[in-house]
NUVOMAR-629484 format. One record per residue: residue number from 1; x negated, z negated, y of N, C-alpha, C, O, CB in turn. Coordinates in nm, 3 decimals, decimal comma, padded with zeros to 5 digits. Glycine has a CB too. Example, Ala and Ser with C-alpha at 12.3 -4.5 7.8 and 13.67 -1.06 7.14 Angstrom:
2
R  num     n.px     n.pz     n.py    ca.px    ca.pz    ca.py     c.px     c.pz     c.py     o.px     o.pz     o.py    cb.px    cb.pz    cb.py
R    1  -01,319  -00,780  -00,569  -01,230  -00,780  -00,450  -01,320  -00,780  -00,330  -01,424  -00,846  -00,332  -01,131  -00,905  -00,447
R    2  -01,285  -00,708  -00,225  -01,367  -00,714  -00,106  -01,290  -00,787   00,003  -01,341  -00,804   00,114  -01,408  -00,572  -00,060
END
This chain:
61
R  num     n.px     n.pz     n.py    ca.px    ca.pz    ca.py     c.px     c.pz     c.py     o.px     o.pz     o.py    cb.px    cb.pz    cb.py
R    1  -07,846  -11,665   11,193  -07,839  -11,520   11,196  -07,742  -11,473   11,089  -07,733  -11,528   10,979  -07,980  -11,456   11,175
R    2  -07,675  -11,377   11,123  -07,561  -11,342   11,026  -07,615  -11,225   10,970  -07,682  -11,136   11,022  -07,413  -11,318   11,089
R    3  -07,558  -11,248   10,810  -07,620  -11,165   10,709  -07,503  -10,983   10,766  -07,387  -10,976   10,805  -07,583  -11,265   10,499
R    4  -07,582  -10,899   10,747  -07,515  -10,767   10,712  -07,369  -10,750   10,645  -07,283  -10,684   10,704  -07,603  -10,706   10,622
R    5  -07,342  -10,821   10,501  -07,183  -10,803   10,479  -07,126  -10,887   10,562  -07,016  -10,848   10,601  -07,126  -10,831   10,339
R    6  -07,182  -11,050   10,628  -07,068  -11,093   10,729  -07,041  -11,013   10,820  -06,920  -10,996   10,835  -07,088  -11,206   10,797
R    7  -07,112  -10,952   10,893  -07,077  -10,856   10,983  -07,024  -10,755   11,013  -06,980  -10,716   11,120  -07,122  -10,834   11,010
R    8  -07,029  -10,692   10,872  -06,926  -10,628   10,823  -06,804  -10,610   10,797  -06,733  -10,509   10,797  -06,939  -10,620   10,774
R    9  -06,775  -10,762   10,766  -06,649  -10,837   10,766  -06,578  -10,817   10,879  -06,497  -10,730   10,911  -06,666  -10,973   10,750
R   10  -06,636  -10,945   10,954  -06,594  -10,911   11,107  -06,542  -10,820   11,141  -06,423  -10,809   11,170  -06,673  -10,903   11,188
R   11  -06,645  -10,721   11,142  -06,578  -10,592   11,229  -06,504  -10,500   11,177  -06,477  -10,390   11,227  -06,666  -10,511   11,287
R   12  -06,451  -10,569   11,016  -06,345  -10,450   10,954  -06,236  -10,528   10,968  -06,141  -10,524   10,889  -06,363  -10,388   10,788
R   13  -06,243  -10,603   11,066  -06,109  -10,719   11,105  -06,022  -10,667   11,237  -05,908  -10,688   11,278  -06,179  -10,896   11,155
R   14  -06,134  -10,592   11,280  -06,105  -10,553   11,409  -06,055  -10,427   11,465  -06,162  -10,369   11,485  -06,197  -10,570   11,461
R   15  -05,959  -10,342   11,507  -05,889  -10,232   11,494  -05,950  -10,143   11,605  -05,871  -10,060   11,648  -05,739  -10,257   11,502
R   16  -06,082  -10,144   11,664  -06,155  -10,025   11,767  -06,196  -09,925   11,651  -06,240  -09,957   11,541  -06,315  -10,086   11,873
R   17  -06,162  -09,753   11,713  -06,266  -09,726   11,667  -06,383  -09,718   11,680  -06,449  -09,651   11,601  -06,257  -09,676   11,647
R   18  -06,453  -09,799   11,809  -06,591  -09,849   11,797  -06,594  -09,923   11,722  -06,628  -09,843   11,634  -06,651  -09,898   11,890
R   19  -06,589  -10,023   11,665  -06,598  -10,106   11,525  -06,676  -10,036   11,372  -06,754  -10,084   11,290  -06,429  -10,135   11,487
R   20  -06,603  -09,887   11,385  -06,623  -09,843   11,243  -06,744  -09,738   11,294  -06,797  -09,666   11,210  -06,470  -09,769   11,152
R   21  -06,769  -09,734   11,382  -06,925  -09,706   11,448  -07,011  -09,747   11,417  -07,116  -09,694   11,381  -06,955  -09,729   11,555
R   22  -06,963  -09,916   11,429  -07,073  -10,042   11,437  -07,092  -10,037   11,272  -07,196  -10,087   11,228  -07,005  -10,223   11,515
R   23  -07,027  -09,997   11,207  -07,045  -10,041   11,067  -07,109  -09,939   10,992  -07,177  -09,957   10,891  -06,919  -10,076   11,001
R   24  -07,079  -09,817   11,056  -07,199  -09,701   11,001  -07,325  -09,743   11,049  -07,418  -09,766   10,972  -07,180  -09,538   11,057
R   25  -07,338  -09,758   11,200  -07,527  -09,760   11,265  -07,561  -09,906   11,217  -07,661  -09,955   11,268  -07,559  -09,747   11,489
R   26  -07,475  -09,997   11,107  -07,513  -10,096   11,027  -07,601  -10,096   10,921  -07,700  -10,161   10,888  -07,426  -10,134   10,988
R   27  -07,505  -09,958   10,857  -07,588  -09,915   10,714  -07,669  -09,774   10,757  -07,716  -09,698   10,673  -07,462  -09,879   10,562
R   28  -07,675  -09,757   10,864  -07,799  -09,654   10,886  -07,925  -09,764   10,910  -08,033  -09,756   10,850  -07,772  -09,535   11,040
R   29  -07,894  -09,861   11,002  -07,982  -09,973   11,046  -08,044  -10,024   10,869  -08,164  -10,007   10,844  -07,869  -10,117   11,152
R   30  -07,953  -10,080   10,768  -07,985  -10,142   10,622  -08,075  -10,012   10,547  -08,160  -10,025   10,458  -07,817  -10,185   10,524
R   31  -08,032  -09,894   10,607  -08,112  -09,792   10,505  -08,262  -09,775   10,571  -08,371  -09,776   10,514  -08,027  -09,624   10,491
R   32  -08,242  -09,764   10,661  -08,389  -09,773   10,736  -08,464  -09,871   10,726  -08,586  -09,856   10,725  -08,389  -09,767   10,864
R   33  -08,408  -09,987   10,715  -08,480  -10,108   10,675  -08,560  -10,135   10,577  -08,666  -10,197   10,584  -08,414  -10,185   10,661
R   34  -08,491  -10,069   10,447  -08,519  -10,034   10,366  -08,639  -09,953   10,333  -08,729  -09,997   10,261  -08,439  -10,007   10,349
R   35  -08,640  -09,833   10,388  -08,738  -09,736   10,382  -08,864  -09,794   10,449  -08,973  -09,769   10,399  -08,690  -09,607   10,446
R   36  -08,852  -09,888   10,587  -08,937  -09,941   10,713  -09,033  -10,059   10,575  -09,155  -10,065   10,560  -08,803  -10,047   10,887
R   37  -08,945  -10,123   10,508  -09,007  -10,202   10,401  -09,107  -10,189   10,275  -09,190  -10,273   10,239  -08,923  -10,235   10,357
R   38  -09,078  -10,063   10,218  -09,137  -10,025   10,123  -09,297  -09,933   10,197  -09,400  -09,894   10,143  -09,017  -09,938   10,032
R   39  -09,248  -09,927   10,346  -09,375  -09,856   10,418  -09,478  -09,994   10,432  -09,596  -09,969   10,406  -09,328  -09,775   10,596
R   40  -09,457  -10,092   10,457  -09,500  -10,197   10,520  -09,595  -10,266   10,364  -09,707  -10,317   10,361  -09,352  -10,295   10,600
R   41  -09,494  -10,240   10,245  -09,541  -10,261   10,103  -09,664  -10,194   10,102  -09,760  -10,270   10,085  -09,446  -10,208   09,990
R   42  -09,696  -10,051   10,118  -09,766  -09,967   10,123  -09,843  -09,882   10,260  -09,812  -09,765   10,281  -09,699  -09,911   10,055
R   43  -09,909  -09,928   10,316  -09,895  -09,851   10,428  -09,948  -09,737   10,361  -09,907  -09,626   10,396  -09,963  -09,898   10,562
R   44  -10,042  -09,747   10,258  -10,099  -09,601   10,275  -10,008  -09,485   10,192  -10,050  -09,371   10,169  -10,265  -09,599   10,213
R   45  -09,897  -09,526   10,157  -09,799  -09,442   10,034  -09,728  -09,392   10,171  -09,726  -09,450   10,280  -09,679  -09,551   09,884
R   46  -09,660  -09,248   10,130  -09,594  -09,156   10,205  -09,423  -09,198   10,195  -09,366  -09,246   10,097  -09,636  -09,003   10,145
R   47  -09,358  -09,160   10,343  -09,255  -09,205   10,302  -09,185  -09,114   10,295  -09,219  -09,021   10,367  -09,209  -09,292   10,355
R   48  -09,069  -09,094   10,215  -08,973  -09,020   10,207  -08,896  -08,927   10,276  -08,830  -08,851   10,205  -08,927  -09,069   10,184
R   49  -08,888  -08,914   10,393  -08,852  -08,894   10,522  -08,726  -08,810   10,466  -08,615  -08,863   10,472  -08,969  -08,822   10,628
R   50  -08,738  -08,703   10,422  -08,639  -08,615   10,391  -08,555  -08,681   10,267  -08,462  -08,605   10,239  -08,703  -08,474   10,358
R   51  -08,556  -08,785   10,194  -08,513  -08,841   10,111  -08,403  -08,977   10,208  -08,283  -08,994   10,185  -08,646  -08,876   10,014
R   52  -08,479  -09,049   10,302  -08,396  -09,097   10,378  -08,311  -09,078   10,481  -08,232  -09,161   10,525  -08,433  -09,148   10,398
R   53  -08,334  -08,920   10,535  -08,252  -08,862   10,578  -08,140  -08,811   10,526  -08,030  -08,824   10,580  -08,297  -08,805   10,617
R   54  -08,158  -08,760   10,434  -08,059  -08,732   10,311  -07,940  -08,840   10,267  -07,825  -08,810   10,236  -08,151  -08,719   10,184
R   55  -07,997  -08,968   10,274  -07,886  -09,079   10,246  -07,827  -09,109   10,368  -07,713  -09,153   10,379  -07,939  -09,215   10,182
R   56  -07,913  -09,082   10,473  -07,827  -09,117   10,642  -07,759  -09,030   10,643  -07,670  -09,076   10,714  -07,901  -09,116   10,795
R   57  -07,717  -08,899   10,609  -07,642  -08,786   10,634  -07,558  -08,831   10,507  -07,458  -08,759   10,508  -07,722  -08,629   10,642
R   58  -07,554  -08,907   10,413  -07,464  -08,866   10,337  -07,356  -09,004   10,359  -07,252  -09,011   10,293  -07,526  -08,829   10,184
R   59  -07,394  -09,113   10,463  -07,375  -09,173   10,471  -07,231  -09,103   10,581  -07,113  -09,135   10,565  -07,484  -09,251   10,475
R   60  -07,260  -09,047   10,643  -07,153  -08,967   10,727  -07,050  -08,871   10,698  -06,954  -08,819   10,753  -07,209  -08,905   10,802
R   61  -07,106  -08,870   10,595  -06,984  -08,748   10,506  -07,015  -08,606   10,547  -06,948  -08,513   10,501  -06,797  -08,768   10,557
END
């Protein structure tokens, strides 16, 4: 299974602009993961929602 920066790699090799699609819904996919993790740490702790939305939007400019 290929790690997140290889894949990254890859597809900043590659001149679509679907490519630089794939590499945002990458790090929307890594930020959610993120958040999906620290829920799983805790189920009963609240999650952020508006805090991880906030980094997905800023992730877009």
């Amino acid at each position: 299974m290929s790690t997140l920066m290889e894949i990254e790699e890859a597809a900043a090799q590659l001149p679509s602009p679907d490519f630089v699609q794939l590499l945002e819904d990458l790090h929307d996919l890594a930020t959610a993961r993120v958040a999906l993790g620290e829920l799983k740490e805790d189920p009963a702790g609240a999650v952020a929602w508006d805090q991880l939305k906030c980094e997905l939007d800023a992730l877009h400019g």
